[in-house]
Structure formats: C-alpha cells, structure tokens
C-alpha positions in Angstrom: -7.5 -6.9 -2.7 -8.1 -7.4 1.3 -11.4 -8.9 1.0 -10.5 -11.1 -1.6 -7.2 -12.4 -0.2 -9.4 -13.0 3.7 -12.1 -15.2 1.1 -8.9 -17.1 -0.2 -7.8 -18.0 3.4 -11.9 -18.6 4.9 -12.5 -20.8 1.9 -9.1 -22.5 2.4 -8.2 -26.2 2.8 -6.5 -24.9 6.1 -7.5 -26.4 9.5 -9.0 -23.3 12.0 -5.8 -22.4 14.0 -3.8 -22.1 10.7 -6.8 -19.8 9.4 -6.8 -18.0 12.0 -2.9 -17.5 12.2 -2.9 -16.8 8.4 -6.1 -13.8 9.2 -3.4 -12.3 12.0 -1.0 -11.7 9.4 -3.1 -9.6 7.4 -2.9 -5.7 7.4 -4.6 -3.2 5.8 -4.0 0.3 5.7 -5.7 3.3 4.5 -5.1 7.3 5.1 -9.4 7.6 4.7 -10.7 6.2 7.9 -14.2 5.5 5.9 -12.0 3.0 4.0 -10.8 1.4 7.0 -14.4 1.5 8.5 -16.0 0.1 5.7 -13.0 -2.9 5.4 -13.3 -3.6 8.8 -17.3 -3.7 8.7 -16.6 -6.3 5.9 -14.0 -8.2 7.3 -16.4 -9.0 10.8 -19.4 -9.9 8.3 -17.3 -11.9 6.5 -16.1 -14.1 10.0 -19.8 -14.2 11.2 -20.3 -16.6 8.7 -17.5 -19.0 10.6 -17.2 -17.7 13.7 -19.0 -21.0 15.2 -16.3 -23.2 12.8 -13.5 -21.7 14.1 -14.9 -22.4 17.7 -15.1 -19.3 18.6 -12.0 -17.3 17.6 -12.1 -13.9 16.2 -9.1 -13.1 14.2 -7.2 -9.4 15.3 -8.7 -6.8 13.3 -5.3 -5.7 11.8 -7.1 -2.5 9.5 -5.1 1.4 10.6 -5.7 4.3 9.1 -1.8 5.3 8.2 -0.2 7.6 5.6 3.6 5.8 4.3 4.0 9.1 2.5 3.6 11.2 5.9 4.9 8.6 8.7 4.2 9.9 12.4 3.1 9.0 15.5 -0.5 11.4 14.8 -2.1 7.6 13.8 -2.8 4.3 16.1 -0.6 2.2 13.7 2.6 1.7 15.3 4.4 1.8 11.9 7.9 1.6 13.7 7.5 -2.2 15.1 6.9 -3.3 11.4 9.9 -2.2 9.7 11.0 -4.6 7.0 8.3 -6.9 8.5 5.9 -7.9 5.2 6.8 -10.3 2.4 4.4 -8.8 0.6 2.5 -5.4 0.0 -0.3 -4.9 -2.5 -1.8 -1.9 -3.0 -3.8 0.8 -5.3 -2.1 4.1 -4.4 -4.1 7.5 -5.0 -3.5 8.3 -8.8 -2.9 12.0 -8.1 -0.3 14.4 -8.6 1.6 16.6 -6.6 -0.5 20.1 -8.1 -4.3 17.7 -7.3 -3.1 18.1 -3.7 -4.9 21.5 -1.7 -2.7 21.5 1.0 0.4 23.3 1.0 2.1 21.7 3.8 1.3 18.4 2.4 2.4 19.4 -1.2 6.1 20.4 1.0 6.1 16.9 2.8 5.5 15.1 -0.7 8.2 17.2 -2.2 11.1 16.6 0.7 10.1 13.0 0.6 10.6 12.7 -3.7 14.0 14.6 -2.7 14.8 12.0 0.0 14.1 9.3 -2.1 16.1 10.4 -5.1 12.9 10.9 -7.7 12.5 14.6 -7.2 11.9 15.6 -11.0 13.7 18.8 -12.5 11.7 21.9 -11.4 9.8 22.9 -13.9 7.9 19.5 -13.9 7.7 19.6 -10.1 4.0 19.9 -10.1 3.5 16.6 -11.9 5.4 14.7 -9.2 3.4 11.1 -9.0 1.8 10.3 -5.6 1.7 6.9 -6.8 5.8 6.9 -7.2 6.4 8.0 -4.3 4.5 5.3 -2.6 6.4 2.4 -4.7 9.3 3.6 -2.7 8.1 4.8 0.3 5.9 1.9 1.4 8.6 -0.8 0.4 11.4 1.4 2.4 9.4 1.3 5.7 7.7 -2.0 5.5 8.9 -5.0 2.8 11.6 -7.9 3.8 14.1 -8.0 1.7 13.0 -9.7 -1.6 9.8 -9.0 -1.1 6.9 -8.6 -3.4 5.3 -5.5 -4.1 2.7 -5.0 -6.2 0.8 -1.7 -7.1 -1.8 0.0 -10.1 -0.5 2.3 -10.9 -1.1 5.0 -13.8 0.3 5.0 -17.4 2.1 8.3 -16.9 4.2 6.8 -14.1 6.7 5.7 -16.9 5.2 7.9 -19.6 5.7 11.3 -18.5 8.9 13.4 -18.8 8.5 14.1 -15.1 9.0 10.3 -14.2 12.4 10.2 -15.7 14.1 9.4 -12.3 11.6 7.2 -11.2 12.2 5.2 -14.4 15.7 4.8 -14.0 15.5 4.4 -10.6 13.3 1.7 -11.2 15.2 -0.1 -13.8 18.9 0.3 -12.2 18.0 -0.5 -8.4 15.1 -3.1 -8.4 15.9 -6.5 -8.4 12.9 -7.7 -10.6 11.4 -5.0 -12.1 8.0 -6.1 -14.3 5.7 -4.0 -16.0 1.7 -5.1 -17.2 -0.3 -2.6 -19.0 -3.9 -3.3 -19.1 -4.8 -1.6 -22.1 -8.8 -1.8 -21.9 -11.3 -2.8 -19.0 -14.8 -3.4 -19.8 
C-alpha cells in the first residue's frame, strides 16, 4: 500500500514543494524491521529517480518499526506525539491468532489488551482471539482523527467465527460507518 500510495504522489500533477510536503505525511510502520528495511530501501530508489526534479530535496524517511498491539518506549517511533494525528490508516495486519503466537508474555499482553478493549471472547474460545481485531481497535485508538478512515484485510473468520462475537457487535453498535467487502476469489 506504501509504495503505491508514494508512486501516486511522484507521478502527481503536484508542483515539488507540495510533493514533497505530501511524502512528509506519509508513515509506515511495521513490528519486522526487514519490512521497514526493505520499504525504506524502496522508498530511496524510488526518489532517485526525481531527486534532481525536486531540486534536490529528499523527503523524511517516515518508516518505524512499532508494535500498536504492544505500545512502549522499547522502539524509535515516538508513538505518543501522534495521538489522534492520521486521517487515514491502511494496513494488512498479521492474520494470526492468539494460540499461533510462541510467546507467553506476548500471548498475556494480547489478552489484557482484547480485555481493555472490550472484545475479550468467553474463555473457552480464548485461544482463537484475532490479532487482526485487536489491531482494528488498537491502531485507530492510538493514532486516527476523529472520522477518520481506516481500512484493513482482514480474514473471513473475523466476523465468522463464534469467538468474534464481541468484536461483531462492537463493530456494528460503536462505528460510525461500518462497511464490509469480501473478496471471494483472487487469481
């Protein structure tokens, strides 16, 4: 999504100074610091190509490696001066569940933080909690204006499973605008 959102703005009727602006407001974060390696690798090879159009100017690299699910001041991102700063989040979130996760500390931060945010499924489907739910409230609740955008893939068992029931309602009763898109097939 990134990459293709920078191409939008490079191959933009925009003037330099309003491309480069536009590039500033871009973030991208990631908990695998590969991913934000290989983003960032991209982002500078895609700039070489205009570097010399927009006169030299080199937009800030604005790529962190940051966990929304596990917010602390271990990263470089300094999560606390965006609060409710983004009109817009897009985003692919790991399609695991709670029981793909090895680590037992993790698996006890991912559980406060479904009880925190009032999804926590009865315990005998606790295993089965989404990572992907959690981040479509977590990520909002630290970083979206108010009516904001966001935007996620997320799997069919999100509103499927029996383990989703709060999620589902809490979807439905609390959001705004709410829309759903299945893609049934891609080849």
């Amino acid at each position: 999504f990134l990459m293709e959102i920078i191409k939008i703005i490079l191959n933009s009727d925009l003037n330099n100074k309003e491309k480069i602006i536009n590039l500033n407001n871009i973030y991208g974060l990631d908990i695998n610091p590969i991913a934000i390696l290989v983003t960032t690798a991209n982002f500078l090879l895609n700039i070489q190509e205009i570097y010399n159009i927009l006169e030299g100017f080199l937009p800030t690299i604005n790529f962190y490696r940051f966990d929304p699910l596990n917010p602390t001041d271990d990263f470089l991102f300094p999560y606390q001066d965006f609060e409710n700063k983004f009109d817009l989040i897009i985003g692919n979130p790991p399609w695991l569940t709670y029981k793909d996760v090895n680590d037992k500390k993790y698996q006890i931060i991912l559980r406060n933080l479904a009880d925190r945010l009032g999804i926590k499924p009865q315990s005998q489907y606790i295993t089965h909690i989404e990572i992907a739910s959690l981040f479509f409230y977590q990520t909002p609740k630290l970083f979206l204006k108010n009516n904001g955008t966001i935007f996620l893939i997320l799997t069919k068992s999100v509103l499927t499973g029996d383990h989703c029931f709060k999620f589902i309602i809490f979807s439905l009763l609390f959001r705004s605008e709410f829309s759903i898109i299945f893609i049934i097939s891609i080849k």
